[in-house]
C-alpha positions as CSV (number, residue, x, y, z in Angstrom):
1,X,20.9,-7.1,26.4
2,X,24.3,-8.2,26.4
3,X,23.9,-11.3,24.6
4,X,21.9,-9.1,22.2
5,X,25.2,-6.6,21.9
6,X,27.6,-9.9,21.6
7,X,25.3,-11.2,18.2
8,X,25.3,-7.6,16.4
9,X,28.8,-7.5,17.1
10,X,29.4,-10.7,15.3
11,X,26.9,-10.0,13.0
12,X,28.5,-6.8,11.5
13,X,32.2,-6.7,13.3
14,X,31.2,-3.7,14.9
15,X,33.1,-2.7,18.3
16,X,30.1,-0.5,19.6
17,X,26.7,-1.5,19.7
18,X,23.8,1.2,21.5
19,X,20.2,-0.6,22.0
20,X,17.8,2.4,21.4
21,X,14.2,2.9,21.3
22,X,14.1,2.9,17.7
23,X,16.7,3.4,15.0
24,X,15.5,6.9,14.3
25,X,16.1,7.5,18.3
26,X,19.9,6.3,17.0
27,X,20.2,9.2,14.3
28,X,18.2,11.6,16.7
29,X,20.9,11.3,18.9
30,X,23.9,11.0,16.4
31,X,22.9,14.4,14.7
32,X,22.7,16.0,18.0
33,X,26.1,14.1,19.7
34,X,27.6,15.8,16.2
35,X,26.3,19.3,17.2
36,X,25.0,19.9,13.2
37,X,22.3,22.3,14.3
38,X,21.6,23.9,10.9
39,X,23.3,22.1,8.4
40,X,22.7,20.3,6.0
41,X,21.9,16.6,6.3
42,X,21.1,14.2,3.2
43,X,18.6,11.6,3.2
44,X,17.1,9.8,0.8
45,X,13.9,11.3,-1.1
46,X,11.9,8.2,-0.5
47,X,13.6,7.0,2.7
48,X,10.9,6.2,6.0
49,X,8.8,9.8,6.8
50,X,10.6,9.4,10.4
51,X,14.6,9.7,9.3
52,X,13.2,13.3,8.2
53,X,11.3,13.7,12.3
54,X,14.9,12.6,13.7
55,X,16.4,15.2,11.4
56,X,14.0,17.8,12.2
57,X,13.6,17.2,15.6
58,X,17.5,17.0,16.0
59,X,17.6,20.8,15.0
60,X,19.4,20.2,11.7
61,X,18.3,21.2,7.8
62,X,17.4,17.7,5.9
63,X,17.4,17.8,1.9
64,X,15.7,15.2,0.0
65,X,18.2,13.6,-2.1
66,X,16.3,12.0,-5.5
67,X,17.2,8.4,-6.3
68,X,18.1,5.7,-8.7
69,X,14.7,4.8,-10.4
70,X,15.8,1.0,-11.6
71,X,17.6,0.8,-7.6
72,X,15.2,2.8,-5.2
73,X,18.9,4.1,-3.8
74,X,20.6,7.3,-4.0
75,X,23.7,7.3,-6.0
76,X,26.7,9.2,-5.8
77,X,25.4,10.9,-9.1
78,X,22.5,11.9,-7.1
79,X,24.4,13.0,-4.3
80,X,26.2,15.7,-7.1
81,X,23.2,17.4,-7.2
82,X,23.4,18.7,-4.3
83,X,24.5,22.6,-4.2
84,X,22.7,24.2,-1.4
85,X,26.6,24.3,0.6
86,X,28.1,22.0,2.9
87,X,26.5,18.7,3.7
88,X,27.4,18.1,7.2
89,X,25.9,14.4,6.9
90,X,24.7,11.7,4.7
91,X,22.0,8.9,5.5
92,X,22.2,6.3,2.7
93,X,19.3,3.7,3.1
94,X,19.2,0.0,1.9
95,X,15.5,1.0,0.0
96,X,13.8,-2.5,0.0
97,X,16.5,-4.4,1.7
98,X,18.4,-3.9,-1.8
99,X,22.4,-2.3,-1.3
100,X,22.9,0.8,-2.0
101,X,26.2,1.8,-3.8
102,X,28.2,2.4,-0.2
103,X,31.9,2.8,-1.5
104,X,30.7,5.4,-3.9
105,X,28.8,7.2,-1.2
106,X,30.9,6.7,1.5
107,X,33.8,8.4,-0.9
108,X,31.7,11.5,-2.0
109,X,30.8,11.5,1.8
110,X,34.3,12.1,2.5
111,X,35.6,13.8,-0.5
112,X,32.8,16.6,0.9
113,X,33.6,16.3,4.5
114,X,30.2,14.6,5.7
115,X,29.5,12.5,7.9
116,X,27.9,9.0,6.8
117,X,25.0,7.1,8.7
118,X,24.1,4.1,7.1
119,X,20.7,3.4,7.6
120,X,20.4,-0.3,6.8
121,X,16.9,-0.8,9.0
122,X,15.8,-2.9,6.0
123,X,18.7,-4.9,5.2
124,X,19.8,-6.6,8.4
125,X,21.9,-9.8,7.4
126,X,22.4,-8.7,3.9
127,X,26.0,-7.8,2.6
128,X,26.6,-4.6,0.7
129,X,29.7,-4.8,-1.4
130,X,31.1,-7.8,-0.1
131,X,30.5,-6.2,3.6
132,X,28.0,-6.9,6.1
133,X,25.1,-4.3,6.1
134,X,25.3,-2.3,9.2
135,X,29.2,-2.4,8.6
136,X,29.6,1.0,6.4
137,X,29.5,4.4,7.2
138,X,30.8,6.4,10.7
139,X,28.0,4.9,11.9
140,X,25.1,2.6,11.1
141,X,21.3,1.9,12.6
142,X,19.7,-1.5,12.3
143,X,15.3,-1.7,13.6
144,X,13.6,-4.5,15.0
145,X,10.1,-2.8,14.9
146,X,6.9,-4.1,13.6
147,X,7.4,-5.4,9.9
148,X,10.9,-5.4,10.0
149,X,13.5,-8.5,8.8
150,X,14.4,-8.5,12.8
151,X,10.5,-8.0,13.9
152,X,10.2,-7.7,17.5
153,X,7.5,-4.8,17.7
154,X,10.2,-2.5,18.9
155,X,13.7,-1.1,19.3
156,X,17.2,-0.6,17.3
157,X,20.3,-0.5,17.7
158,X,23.0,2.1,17.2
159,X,26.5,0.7,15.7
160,X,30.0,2.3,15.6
161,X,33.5,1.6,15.8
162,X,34.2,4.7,17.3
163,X,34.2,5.0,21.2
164,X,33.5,7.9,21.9
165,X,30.2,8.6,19.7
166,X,28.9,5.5,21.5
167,X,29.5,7.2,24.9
168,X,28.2,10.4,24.3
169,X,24.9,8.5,22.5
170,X,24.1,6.9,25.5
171,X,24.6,10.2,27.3
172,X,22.5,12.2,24.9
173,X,19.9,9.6,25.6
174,X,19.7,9.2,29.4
175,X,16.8,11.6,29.6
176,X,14.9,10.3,26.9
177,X,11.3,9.8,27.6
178,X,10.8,5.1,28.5
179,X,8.6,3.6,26.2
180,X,5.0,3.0,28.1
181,X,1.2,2.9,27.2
182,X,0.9,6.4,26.5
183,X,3.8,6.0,23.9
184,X,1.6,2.9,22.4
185,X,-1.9,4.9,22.0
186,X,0.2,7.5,20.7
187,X,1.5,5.3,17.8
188,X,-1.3,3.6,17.1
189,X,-3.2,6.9,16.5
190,X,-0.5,8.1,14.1
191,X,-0.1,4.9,11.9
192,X,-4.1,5.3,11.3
193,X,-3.6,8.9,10.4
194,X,-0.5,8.3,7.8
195,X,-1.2,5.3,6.4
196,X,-4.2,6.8,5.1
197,X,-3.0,10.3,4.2
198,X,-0.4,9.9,2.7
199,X,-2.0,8.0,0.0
200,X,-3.9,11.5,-1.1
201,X,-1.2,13.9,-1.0
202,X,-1.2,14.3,-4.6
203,X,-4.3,14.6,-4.9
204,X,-6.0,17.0,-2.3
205,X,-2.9,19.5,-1.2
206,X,-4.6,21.1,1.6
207,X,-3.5,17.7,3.5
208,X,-0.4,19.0,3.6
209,X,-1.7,21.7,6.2
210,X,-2.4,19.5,8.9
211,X,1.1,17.6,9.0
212,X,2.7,20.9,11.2
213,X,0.2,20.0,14.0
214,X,0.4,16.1,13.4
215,X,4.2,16.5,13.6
216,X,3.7,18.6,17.0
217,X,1.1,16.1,18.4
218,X,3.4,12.8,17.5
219,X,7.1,14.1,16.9
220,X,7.7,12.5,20.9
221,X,7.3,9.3,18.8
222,X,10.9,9.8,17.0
223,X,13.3,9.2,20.3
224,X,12.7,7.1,23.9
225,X,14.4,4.3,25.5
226,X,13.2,0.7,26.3
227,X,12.3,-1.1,29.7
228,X,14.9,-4.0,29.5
229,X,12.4,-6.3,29.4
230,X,11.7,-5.5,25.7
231,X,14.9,-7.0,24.7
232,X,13.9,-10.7,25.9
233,X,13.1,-11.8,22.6
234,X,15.8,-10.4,20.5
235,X,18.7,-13.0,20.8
236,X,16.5,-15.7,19.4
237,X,15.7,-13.6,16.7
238,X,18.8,-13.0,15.7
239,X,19.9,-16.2,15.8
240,X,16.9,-17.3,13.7
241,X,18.3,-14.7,11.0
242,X,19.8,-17.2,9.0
243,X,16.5,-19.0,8.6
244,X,14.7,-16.0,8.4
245,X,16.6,-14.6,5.6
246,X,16.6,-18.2,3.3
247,X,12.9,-18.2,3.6
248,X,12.8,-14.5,2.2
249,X,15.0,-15.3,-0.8
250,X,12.6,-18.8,-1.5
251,X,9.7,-16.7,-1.8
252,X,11.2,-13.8,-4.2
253,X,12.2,-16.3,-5.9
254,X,8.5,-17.1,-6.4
255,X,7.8,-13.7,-7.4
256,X,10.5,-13.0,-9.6
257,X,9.2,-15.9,-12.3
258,X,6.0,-13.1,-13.0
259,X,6.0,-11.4,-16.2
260,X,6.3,-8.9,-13.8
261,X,9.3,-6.0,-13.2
262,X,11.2,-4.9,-10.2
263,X,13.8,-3.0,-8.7
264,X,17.5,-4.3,-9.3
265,X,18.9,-6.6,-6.8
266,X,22.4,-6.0,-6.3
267,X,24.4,-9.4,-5.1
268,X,23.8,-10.2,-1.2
269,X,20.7,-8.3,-0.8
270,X,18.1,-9.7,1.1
271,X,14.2,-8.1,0.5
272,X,12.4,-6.7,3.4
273,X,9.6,-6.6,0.8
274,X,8.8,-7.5,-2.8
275,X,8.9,-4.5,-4.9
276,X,6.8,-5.2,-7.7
277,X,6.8,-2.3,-10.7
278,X,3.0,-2.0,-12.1
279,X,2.3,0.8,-14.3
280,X,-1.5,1.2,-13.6
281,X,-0.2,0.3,-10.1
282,X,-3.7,1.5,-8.1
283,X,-5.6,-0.7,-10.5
284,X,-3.5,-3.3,-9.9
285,X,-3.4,-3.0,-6.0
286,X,-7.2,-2.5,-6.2
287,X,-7.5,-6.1,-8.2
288,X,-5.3,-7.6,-5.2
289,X,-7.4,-6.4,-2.7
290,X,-10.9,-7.4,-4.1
291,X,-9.1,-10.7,-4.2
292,X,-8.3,-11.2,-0.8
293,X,-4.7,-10.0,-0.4
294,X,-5.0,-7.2,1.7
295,X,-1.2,-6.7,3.2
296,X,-0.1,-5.6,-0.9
297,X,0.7,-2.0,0.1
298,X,1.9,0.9,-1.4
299,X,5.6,2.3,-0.3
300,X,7.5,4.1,0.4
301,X,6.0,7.5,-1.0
302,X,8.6,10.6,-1.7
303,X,9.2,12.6,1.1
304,X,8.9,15.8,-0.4
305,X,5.2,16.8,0.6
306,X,5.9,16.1,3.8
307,X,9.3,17.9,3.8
308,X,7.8,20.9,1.9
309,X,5.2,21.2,5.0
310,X,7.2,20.6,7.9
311,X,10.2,22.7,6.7
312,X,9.2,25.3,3.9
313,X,11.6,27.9,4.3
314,X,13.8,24.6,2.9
315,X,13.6,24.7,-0.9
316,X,13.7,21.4,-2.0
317,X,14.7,20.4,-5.9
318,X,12.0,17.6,-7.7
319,X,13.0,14.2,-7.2
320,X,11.5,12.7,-9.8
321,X,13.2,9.3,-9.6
322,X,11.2,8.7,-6.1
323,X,8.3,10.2,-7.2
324,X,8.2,7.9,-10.3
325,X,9.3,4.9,-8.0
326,X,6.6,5.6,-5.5
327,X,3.8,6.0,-7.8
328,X,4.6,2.6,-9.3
329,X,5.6,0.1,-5.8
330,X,3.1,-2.8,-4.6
331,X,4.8,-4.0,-1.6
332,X,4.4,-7.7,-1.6
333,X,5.4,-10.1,2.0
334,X,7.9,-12.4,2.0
335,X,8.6,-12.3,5.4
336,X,7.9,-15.9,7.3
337,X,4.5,-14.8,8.4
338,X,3.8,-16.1,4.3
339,X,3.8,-19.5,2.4
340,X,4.5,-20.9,-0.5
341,X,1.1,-21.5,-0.8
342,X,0.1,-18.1,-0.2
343,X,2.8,-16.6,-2.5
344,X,1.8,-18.8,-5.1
345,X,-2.2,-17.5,-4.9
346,X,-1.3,-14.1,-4.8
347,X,1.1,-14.8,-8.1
348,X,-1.4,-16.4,-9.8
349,X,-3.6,-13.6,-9.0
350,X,-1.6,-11.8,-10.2
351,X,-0.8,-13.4,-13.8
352,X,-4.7,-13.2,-14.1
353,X,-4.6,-9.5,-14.1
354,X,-2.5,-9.4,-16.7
355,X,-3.8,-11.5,-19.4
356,X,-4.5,-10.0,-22.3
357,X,-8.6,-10.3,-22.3
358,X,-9.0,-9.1,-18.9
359,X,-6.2,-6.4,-18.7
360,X,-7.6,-4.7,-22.0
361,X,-9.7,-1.6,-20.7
362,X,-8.7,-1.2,-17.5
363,X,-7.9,2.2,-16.5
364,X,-5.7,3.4,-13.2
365,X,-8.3,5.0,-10.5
């Protein structure tokens, strides 16, 4: 674990460094170290469905804050939209492994007396503004879960320059449940469930009644420690960043020579995923899929069914620019798990769909 601690260090200039469960365990833990029971805490409208759980779950109020549509980040202009009273804290997300706009955030943060958490689970290695991503904010939460740049099925971390937050982390967390087999059916269960229902919450409501129990059943799953021995494989993976990350920038680079739009790529980002803009994006997805490439995914949905259902005495305002955004993502790998080879079949695939002859007709289903 130390050596672990030693490489984020380096990696982000951090003094503090808190291995957790998860990173959501990490703002779990902040938001309750900060004592913001009832107040207001920012996240972005389209940010992961378990930032809102470790809200929630942490006792405070969490508003949806709509995004950028050509970034997938909030903005500070977003952030002025905000007039429900104080925000006691703001959780900025890399969307896509693309940088958000930190100074501007971090100064409205400050010019309103919040709190910032950067939440840069998708942008491990990349720099924001000239800084390292992790580096920004009061505090900052990296994840090396399942799909992520860092992938080591589990854990986060938890980083900080300031002393005392770490301590009283680690003390907030001491009685947090230990990751075991009960945990992993527990997980498994709910990625079936989500991954299939949120895809319909537009279109049959009623789904929205069942996320209160859901949350009660699997809301354990936001915050638990580690055995030690999960940690084994980390340092190697971090030192492998470098390599990692070159091989994601070869393959966008594949991508980006489609006929084909996506989200803006601010200088130093590094994609966690390809997000490729499709206007008849379910048709699209649909033609993927018949051919073979199965891992294209929608992602990441607006948050404001789920919000709406787990908190309704919380009025949220429309978000259009994440509902817009997440009616319109196909998430394509470039993670090292893909080739060239593989990028280049599902891009011609892809330049097949849209020729003229064969795109004429289709309708979105």
């Amino acid at each position: 674990m130390l050596e672990s601690i030693h490489l984020l260090q380096s990696l982000t200039s951090r003094a503090h460094v808190t291995l957790v469960g998860r990173a959501a365990t990490a703002i779990y833990a902040i938001l309750r170290v900060l004592d913001v029971r009832d107040q207001w805490v920012l996240i972005p409208a389209n940010t992961c469905y378990i930032v809102l759980w470790a809200v929630l779950r942490s006792g405070s109020r969490p508003y949806l804050v709509d995004v950028d549509p050509a970034t997938g980040n909030i903005t500070r202009d977003t952030l002025a939209v905000f007039q429900a009273g104080k925000p006691a804290v703001v959780i900025p997300c890399h969307m896509y492994g693309l940088g958000a706009p930190m100074t501007e955030i971090c100064a409205w943060a400050q010019a309103n007396g919040a709190f910032v958490i950067e939440d840069a689970t998708l942008a491990i290695g990349s720099t924001v503004e000239g800084r390292p991503a992790g580096a920004w904010g009061d505090a900052s939460v990296f994840s090396f879960g399942q799909g992520k740049i860092v992938d080591v099925q589990l854990g986060g971390a938890m980083l900080t320059d300031d002393a005392r937050l770490a301590r009283e982390v680690q003390r907030a967390l001491a009685d947090a449940p230990v990751w075991d087999d009960r945990h992993i059916g527990l997980t498994n269960q709910w990625n079936a469930l989500y991954w299939a229902m949120h895809q319909y919450e537009d279109a049959n409501p009623r789904l929205l009644e069942l996320y209160p129990k859901l949350f009660d059943l699997y809301g354990e799953l936001t915050a638990y420690r580690l055995p030690e021995s999960y940690w084994h494989d980390l340092p190697d993976a971090l030192r492998h960043l470098p390599a990692n990350l070159a091989h994601r920038a070869e393959m966008a680079r594949l991508y980006d020579e489609l006929p084909v739009r996506t989200l803006a790529r601010p200088e130093g980002s590094t994609l966690w995923r390809y997000p490729l803009l499709a206007e008849h994006r379910n048709d699209l997805l649909q033609h993927l899929w018949e051919q073979g490439v199965h891992d294209a995914t929608r992602w990441y949905p607006a948050l404001r069914h789920m919000a709406s259902a787990l908190a309704p005495g919380i009025s949220q305002q429309p978000t259009p620019g994440a509902d817009r955004l997440g009616a319109a993502i196909i998430n394509l790998r470039v993670d090292e798990g893909v080739s060239r080879e593989d990028i280049e079949k599902t891009a011609a695939i892809i330049r097949e769909y849209f020729e003229p002859p064969r795109r004429e007709g289709r309708q979105e289903k």
